[in-house]
NUPASE-240148 format. One line per field, with one value per residue (C-alpha): residue number from 0; residue in three letters; x, y negated, z negated. Coordinates in steps of 0.02 Angstrom, whole numbers, plus 50000, padded with zeros to 5 digits. Example, Ala and Ser with C-alpha at 12.3 -4.5 7.8 and 13.67 -1.06 7.14 Angstrom:
BEGIN
num [0, 1]
residu [ALA, SER]
c1 [50615, 50684]
c2 [50225, 50053]
c3 [49610, 49643]
This chain:
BEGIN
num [0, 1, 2, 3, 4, 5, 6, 7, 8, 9, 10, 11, 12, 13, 14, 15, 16, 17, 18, 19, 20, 21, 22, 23, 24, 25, 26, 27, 28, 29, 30, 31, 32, 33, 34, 35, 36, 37, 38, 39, 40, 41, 42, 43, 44, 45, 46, 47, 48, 49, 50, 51, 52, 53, 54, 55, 56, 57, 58, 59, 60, 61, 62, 63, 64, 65, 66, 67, 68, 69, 70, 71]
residu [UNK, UNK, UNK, UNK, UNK, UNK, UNK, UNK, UNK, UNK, UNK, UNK, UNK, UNK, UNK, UNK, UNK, UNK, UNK, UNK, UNK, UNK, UNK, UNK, UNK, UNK, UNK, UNK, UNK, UNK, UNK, UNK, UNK, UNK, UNK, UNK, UNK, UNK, UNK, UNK, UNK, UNK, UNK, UNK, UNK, UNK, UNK, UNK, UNK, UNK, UNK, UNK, UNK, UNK, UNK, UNK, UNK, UNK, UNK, UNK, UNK, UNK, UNK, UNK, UNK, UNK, UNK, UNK, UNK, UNK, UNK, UNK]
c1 [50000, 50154, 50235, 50045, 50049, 50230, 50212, 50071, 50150, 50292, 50185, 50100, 50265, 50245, 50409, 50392, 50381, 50550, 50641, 50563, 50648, 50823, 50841, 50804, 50936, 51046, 51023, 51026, 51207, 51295, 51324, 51508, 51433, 51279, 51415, 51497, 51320, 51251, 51434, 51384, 51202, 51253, 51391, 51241, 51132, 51288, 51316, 51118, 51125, 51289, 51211, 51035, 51133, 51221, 51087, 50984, 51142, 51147, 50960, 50986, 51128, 51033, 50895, 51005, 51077, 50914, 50859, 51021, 50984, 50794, 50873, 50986]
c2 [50000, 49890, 49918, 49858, 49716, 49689, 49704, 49599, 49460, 49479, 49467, 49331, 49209, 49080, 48967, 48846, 48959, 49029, 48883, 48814, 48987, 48952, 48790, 48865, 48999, 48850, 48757, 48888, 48979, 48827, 48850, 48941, 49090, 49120, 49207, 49309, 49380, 49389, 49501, 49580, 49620, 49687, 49807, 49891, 49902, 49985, 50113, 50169, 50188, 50307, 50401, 50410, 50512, 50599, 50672, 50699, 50796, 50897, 50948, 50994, 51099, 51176, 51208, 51302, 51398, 51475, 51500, 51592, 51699, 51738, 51781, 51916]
c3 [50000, 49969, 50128, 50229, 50117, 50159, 50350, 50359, 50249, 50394, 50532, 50497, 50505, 50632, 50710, 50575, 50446, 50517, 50521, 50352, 50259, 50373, 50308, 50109, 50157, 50231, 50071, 49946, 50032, 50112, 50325, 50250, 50169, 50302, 50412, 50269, 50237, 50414, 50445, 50272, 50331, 50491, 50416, 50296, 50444, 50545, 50405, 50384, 50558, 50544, 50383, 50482, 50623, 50531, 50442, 50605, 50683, 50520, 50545, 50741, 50688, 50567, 50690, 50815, 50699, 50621, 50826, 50838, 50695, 50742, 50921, 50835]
């Protein structure tokens, strides 16, 4: 129920309301520090993306493996 309410609250976000929460992140972090997280951000989203296929290459493995074995 918290993820709907979440995803609607996110889709209702116009342009203005966009640049409105830039210019709070601009005010709050200084324009030195918004590229230290933005680098920071993208990193995390690099390594869920390496730990999500990783764990998808462990299941396929595991899948051809138990084929193998109901083959035999």
């Amino acid at each position: 129920m918290t993820m709907t309410a979440t995803l609607l609250f996110l889709g209702n976000l116009g342009g203005s309301e966009l640049i409105l929460i830039f210019l709070v992140v601009l005010l709050l972090f200084g324009g030195k520090k918004i590229p230290e997280l933005m680098r920071g951000l993208g990193r995390g989203i690099r390594e869920f993306n390496s730990a999500k296929n990783s764990v998808e290459d462990e299941i396929r493995q595991g899948m051809r493996e138990a084929e193998k074995k109901n083959i035999d």
